[in-house]
C-alpha positions in Angstrom: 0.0 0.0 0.0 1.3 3.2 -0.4 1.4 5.1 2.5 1.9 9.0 1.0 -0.4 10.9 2.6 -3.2 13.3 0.7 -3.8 16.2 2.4 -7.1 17.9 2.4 -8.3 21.3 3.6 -11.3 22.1 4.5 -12.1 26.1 3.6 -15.5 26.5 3.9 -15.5 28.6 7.0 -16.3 32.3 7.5 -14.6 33.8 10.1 -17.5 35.7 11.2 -15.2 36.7 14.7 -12.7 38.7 12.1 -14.9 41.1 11.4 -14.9 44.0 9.9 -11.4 42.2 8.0 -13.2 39.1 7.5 -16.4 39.8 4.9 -18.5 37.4 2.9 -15.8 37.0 -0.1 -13.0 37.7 1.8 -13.2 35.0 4.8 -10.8 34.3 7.1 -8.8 31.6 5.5 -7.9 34.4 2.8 -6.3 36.6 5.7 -2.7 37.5 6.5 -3.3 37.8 10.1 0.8 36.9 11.2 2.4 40.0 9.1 4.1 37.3 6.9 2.3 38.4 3.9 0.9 34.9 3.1 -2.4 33.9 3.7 -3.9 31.1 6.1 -5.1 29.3 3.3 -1.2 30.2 2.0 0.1 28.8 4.3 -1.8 25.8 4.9 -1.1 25.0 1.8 2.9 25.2 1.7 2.8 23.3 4.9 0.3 20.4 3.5 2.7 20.2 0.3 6.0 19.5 2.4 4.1 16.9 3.8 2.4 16.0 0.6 5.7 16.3 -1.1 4.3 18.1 -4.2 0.9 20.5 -4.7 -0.5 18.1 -7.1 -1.3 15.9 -4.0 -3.2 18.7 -2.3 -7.4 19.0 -2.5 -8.9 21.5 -1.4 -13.1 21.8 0.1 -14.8 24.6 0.0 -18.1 26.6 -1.0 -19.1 27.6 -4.1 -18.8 31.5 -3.1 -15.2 30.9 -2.4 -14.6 28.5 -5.1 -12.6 31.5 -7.1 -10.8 32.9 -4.5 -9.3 29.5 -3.6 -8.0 29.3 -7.1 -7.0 32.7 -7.1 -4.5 32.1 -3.6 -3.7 28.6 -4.7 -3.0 28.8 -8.5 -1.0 25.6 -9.0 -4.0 23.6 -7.0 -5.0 20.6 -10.3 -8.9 22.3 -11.2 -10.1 18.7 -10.5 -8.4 19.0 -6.9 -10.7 22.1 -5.7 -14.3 20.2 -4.0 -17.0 23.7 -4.2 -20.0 23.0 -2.0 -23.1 24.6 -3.2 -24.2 25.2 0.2 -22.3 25.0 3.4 -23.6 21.7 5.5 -20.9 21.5 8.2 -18.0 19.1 8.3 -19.5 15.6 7.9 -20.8 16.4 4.4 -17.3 17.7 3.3 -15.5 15.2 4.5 -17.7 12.5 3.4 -17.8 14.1 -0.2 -14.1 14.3 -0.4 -13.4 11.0 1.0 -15.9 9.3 -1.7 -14.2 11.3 -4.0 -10.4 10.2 -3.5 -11.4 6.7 -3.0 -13.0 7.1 -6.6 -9.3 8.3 -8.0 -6.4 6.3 -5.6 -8.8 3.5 -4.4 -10.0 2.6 -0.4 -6.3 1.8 0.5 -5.6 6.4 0.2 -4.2 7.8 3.2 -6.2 10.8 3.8 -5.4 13.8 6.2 -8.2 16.5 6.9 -6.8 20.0 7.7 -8.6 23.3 8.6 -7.3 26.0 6.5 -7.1 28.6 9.5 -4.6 27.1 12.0 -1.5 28.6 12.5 1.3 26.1 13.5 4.8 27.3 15.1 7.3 24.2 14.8 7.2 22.9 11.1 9.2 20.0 12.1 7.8 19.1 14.8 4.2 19.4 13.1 6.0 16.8 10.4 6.9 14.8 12.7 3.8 14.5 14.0 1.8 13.9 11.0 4.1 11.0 10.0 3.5 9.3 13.5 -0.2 9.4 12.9 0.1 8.1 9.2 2.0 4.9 10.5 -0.9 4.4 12.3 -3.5 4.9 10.3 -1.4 2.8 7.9 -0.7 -0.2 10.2 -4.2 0.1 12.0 -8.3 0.2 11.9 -7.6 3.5 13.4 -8.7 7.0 12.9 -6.6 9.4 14.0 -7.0 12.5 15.8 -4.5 15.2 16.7 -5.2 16.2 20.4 -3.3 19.7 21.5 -1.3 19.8 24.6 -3.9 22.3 26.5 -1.6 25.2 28.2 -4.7 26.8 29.7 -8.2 25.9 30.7 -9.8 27.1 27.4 -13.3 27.1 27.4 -13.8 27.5 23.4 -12.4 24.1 22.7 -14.4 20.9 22.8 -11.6 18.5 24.6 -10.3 15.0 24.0 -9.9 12.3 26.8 -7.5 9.2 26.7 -8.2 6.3 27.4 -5.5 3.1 27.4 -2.1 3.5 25.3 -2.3 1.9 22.0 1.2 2.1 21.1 4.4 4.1 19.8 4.3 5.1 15.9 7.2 7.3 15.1 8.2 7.6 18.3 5.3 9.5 19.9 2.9 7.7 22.2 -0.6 7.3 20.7 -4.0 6.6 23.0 -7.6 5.6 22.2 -9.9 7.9 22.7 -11.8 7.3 25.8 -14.5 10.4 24.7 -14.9 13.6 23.2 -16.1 16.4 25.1 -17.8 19.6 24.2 -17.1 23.2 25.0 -16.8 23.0 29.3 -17.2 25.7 31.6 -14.2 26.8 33.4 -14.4 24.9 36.7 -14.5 21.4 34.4 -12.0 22.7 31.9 -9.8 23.1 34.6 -10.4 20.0 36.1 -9.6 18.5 32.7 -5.8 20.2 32.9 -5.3 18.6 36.6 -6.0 14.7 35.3 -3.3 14.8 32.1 -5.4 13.1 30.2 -6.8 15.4 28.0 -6.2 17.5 24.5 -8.1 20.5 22.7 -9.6 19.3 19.5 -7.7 20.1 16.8 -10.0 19.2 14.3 -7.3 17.4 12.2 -7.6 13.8 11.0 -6.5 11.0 9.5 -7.5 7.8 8.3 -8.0 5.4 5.0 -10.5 6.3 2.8 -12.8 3.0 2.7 -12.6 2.6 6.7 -14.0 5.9 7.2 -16.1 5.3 4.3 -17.5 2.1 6.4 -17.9 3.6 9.6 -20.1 6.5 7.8 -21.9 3.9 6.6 -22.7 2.7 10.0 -23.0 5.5 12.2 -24.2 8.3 9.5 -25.7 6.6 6.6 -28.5 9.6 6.1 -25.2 11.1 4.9 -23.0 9.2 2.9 -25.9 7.2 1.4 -27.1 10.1 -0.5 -23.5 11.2 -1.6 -22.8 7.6 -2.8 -26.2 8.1 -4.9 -26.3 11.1 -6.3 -23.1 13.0 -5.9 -22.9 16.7 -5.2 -26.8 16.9 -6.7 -27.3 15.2 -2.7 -26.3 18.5 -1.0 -29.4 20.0 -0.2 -31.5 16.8 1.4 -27.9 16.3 3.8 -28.1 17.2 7.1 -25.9 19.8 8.7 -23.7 18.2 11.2 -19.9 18.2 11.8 -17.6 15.2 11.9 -16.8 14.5 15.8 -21.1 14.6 15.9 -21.9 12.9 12.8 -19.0 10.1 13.4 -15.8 10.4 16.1 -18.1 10.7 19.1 -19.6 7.1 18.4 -16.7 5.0 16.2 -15.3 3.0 18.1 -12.0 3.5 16.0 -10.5 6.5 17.5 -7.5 7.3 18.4 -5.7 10.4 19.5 -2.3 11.2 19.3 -1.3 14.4 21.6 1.1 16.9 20.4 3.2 19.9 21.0 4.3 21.7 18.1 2.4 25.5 18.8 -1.0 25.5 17.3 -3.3 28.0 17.6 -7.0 28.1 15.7 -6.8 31.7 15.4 -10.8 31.8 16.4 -11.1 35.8 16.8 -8.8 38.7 17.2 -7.8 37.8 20.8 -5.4 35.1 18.9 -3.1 38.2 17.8 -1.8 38.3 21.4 -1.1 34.9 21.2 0.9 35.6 18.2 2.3 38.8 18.3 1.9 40.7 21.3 5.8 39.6 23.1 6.7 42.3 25.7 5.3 45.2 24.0 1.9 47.0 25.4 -0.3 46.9 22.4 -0.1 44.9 19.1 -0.3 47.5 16.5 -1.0 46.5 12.9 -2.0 50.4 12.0 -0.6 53.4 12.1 -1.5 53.6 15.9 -0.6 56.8 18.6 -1.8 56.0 21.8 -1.8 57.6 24.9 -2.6 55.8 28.0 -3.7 53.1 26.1 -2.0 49.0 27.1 -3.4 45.7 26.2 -5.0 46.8 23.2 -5.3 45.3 19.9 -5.2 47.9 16.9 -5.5 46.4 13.3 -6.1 48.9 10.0 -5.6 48.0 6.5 -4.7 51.2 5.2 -1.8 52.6 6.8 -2.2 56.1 5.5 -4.9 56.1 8.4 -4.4 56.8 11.8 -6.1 55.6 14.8 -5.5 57.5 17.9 -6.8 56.3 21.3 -6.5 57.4 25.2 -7.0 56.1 28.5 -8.6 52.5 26.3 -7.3 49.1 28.4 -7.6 45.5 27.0 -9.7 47.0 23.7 -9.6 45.6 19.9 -9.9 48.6 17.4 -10.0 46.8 13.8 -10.8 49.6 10.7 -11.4 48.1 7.7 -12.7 50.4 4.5 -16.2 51.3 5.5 -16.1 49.5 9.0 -14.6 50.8 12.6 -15.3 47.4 15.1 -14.4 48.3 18.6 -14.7 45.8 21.3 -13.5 44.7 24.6 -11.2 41.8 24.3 -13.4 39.8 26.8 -16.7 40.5 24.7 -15.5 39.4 21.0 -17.2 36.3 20.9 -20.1 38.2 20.7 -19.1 39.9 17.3 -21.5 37.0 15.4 -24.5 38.1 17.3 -23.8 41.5 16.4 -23.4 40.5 12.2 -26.8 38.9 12.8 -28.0 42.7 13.8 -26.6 43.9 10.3 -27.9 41.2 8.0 -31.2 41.8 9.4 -31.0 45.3 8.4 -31.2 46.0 4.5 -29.6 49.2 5.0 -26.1 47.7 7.1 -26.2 44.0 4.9 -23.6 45.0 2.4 -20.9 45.8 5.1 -21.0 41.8 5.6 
């Protein structure tokens, strides 16, 4: 069998939580968030095509919307490589879809990895490293593979992983089965999670052969690969919107998770840029920014012939983008969706989605 890996991203998403940056045909994945100039989807891409060892092996999922901006960001992507939704129906669906379809073109024996486009990773070797550990496995085994994140906080916006008995050693790094996946906890239980050592943050990475995930869709969500074994893409509209841990990883009895450490973040809303960027200065400024008084902020423009001035703001994100100002408090900017809602309600505020 041959055990090259075919890496997958999944670029559907919209990265409602980057507003006013993030807009309807310019979601997040199409962002240079880091200052490096590249993309997410960019980068994603180079780091799937080490792995990969050439683009050719590279497929990409996403909606129809963003169907052209894909091919715009990823030019040498093969046409026949770029999987266009024509609605958004959650993870299962695209996974399913793109799993049927590489098992149609490399056969049930394909080692598949699934990928989020909008995850930034420090430690490119380490991530290698990593990724080859978990397509021994999948290779060797009935196994589906999860990546689990070594939590360094009690996050409560991750759904966590727990494990259960040690399965083994592939490439050196210890891999468990999964004992259960956990949803979003509140902070008392997240940090009761971090005391045991037992559990990761859900990467939402996996990998797996194509016709064993094919047969365990079969099992536990035939009201969606049924209809995409039928009638292809055409199937879309009667699936049912659920993601993959839901759909299948919560109840296979295949899963294993493999926990690693090589600087991950999922970049979920503009709190991440401290993460990235912020170091030992007061504020990370991504604008032409004077401040007075004014720590802990986050200041973002895309025109830096503006200038945004602020005094006396503490622990603030100030984000100008063309004909949109968001400012927020840091702790409130999960709340930025409901607030989107509010303007595509409104004819008159829609088009600054």
């Amino acid at each position: 069998m041959d055990r090259s890996l075919i890496p997958v991203i999944l670029a559907g998403g919209k990265g409602e939580r980057f507003w006013p940056l993030s807009r309807k045909c310019r979601p997040k994945q199409f962002l240079s968030l880091d200052g490096s100039g590249k993309s997410l989807l960019q980068a994603t891409a180079d780091r799937l095509s080490q792995l990969a060892g050439n683009t050719q092996a590279l497929w990409v999922v996403t909606s129809a919307q963003l169907a052209d901006g894909v091919r715009e960001q990823l030019p040498h992507l093969p046409p026949d490589n770029l999987l266009a939704e024509p609605e958004g129906r959650d993870t299962a669906p695209a996974l399913a879809w793109a799993t049927l379809e590489i098992a149609r073109k490399y056969g049930e024996d394909a080692l598949v990895g699934f990928f989020p486009a909008d995850h930034w990773i420090a430690d490119q070797q380490a991530f290698q490293q990593t990724i080859d550990a978990a397509t021994q496995l999948a290779a060797a085994e009935a196994a589906i593979v999860t990546l689990g994140i070594a939590p360094d906080y009690p996050s409560t916006g991750y759904g966590y992983i727990e494990q259960g008995t040690l399965a083994g050693s592939f490439g050196g790094l210890p891999v468990y089965h999964v004992s259960r996946f956990t949803e979003k906890p509140d902070r008392e239980t997240a940090e009761s999670f971090l005391t045991t050592g037992k559990f990761s943050w859900n990467s939402g990475m996996f990998i797996f052969r194509a016709g064993l995930v094919l047969s365990e869709l079969n099992t536990h969500a035939p009201e969606i690969i049924n209809p995409l074994q039928e009638k292809g893409i055409a199937a879309y509209s009667q699936l049912p919107k659920k993601s993959i841990d839901y759909a299948l990883m919560e109840k296979t009895q295949l899963a294993y998770v493999l926990p690693a450490s090589f600087g991950w973040d999922d970049l979920g809303d503009w709190n991440a840029l401290d993460r990235l960027l912020k170091g030992d200065a007061l504020n990370v400024e991504l604008a032409t920014h004077v401040g007075m008084d004014t720590k802990g902020a986050i200041v973002y423009a895309t025109d830096q012939d503006e200038v945004i001035v602020t005094i006396g703001l503490e622990d603030v994100v100030v984000v100008r983008d063309r004909n949109a100002t968001l400012i927020v408090k840091k702790d409130r900017t999960q709340q930025i969706k409901q607030i989107l809602k509010t303007l595509q309600d409104d004819p008159k505020l829609s088009n600054f989605l």
